[in-house]
N, C-alpha and C positions, 0 to 999 in steps of 0.2 A: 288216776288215769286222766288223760289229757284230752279235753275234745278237739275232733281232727277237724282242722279247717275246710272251708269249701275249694279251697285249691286243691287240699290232699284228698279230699272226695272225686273233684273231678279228676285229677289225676291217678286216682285209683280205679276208675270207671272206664277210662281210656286203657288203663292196664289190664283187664278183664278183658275188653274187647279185644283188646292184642291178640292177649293170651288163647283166648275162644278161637279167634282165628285161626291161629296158626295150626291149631289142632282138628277143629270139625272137620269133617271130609260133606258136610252139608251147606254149609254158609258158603254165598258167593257174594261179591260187590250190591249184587243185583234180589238175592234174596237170602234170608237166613232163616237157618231154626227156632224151634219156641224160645230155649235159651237164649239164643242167639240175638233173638228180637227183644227181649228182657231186657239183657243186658246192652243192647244199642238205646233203647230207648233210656237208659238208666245213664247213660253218659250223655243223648243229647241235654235231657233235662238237668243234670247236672252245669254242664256247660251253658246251656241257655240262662243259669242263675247264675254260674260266677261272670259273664259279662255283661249280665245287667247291673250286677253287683260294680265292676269296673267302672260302666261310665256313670253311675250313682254317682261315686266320689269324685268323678271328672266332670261332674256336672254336664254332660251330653246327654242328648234325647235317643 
């Protein structure tokens, strides 16, 4: 088994949210469900690592 990179993590964390979205009849722009908020908070953090990650190798602050 192959470990999934932090790009397929945050890109599967974006797909979650999608997915939640499209379905809850509870999540708004503005507020969401327990799930809802898990899983937002599980992509920004995600995303908050792979572009730290980015400008690591780009050498930017």
């Amino acid at each position: 088994m192959t470990k999934r990179s932090l790009y397929d993590l945050y890109m599967a964390a974006a797909a979650a949210v999608r997915g939640h979205d499209a379905t809850c009849t509870t999540c708004s722009p503005v507020r969401r469900c327990l799930l809802g908020q898990r899983l937002y908070a599980e992509l920004v953090r995600l995303q908050d690592d792979y572009l730290t990650r980015l400008r690591a190798k780009k050498g930017t602050p």
